[in-house]
C-alpha positions, -999 to 999 in steps of 0.1 A, spaced: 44 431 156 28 450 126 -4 461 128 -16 438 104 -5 416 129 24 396 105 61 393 123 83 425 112 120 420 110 119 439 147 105 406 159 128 385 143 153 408 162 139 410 191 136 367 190 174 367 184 182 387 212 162 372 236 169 333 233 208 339 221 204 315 192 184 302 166 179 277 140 164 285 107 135 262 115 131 285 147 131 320 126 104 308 102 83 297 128 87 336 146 78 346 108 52 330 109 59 300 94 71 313 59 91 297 33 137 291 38 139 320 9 119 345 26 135 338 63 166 342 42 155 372 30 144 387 58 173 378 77 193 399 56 177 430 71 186 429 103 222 425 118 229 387 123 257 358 127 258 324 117 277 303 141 310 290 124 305 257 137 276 229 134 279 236 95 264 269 101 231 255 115 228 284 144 218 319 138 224 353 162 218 390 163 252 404 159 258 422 192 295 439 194 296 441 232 292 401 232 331 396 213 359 387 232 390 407 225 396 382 197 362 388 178 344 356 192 320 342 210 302 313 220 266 301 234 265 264 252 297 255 223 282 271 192 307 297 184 304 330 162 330 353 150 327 388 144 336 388 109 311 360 105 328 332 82 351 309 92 379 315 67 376 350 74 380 346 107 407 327 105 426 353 79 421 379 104 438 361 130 467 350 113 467 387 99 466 403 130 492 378 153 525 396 161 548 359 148 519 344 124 502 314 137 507 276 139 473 253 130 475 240 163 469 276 180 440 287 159 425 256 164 431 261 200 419 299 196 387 290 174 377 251 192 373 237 155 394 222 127 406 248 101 433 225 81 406 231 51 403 267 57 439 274 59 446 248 24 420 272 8 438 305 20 472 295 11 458 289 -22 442 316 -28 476 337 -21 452 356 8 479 337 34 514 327 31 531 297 46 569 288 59 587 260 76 600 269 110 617 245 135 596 215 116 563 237 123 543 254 94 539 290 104 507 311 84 517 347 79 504 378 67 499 379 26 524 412 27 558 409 25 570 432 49 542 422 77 555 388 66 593 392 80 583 409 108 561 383 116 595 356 110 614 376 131 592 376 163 588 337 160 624 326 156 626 351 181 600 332 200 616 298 196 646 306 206 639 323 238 618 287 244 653 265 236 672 287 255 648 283 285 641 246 280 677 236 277 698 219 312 730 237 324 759 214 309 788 215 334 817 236 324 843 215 320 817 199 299 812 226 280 854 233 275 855 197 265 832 198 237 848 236 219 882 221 222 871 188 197 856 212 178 886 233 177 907 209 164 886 190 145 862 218 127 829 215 116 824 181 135 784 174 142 773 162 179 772 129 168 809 133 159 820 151 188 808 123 212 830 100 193 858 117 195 849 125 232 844 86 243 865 67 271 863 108 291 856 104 326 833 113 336 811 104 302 799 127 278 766 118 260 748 129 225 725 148 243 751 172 262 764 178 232 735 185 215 727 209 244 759 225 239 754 233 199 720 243 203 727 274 234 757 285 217 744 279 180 772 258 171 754 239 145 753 274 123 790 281 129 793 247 111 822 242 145 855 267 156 880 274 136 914 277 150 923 306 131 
């Protein structure tokens, strides 16, 4: 405290640091119960956070060793960011995730809704947006971070098909190419027609099985040439 014994912005500080978080009402009171515009103002001369949740309503001094390796962190579920606001938070994310990010993982990541937020980016061109596997994906704003960012989710998706799909039994599998040998560019649904009355049965989802490990669907079937 000064020596004219009024709060100094070291107090404030010091207040911050000591009980984590803060509301305004709390930082006027430590200034000596002054005025929203001068707590304001005298906020703005020390390093602090607003938390990114509770509309805002939490303040805290901005200590760097308290981040996660993601830039967050959170006191009894009022959450702060590194860079502070929500949406920017949520840029650097997407910005900085290897295949882009679905709305379901940064809400996951960040423990709030950002379907505002990412409206608001996409807008604004400062995030780009794409269709994958009936999924929105939000990507970098650059081009080429962009596809690089494509390629390691299709990548992604695929390795997760691949894993999640059954072994379908050889003969199954033989079956299933020689209808669509003969009868190219058939769909699954197709193909289990033409594949009724086998013993044992084959059903729609073997078939589908079948198309989606060896891609058939994009082959649009064999050819016999």
């Amino acid at each position: 405290m000064a020596a004219s014994g009024k709060p100094t912005e070291r107090d404030l500080a010091d207040a911050l640091k000591r009980r984590q978080v803060m509301t305004l009402l709390e930082i006027r009171q430590v200034l000596g119960d002054v005025s929203v515009a001068t707590a304001c103002r005298r906020l703005r001369r020390i390093s602090y956070r607003r938390s990114y949740n509770f509309n805002g309503r939490y303040y805290t001094f901005d200590d760097e060793t308290r981040y996660d390796r993601l830039g967050l962190w959170s006191y009894e579920g009022i959450r702060f960011s590194r860079d502070g606001s929500l949406s920017a938070t949520v840029k650097r994310l997407v910005e900085a995730s290897e295949a882009g990010s679905t709305q379901r993982e940064l809400q996951e990541i960040l423990g709030v809704r950002v379907q505002n937020v990412l409206k608001a980016l996409i807008e604004r061109s400062e995030l780009y947006r794409e269709a994958i596997d009936r999924l929105f994906i939000y990507l970098h704003s650059d081009p080429g971070v962009r596809r690089q960012q494509l390629t390691r989710r299709r990548e992604a998706i695929a390795a997760r098909l691949q894993a999640e799909i059954p072994e379908v039994a050889f003969e199954v599998v033989v079956a299933i190419l020689l209808v669509l040998i003969r009868h190219p560019g058939s769909d699954p649904a197709a193909v289990t027609r033409r594949l009724r009355g086998r013993s044992p049965p084959v059903g729609l989802p073997e078939v589908r099985r079948v198309f989606e490990r060896y891609q058939l669907g994009q082959k649009k079937g064999l050819s016999s040439s």
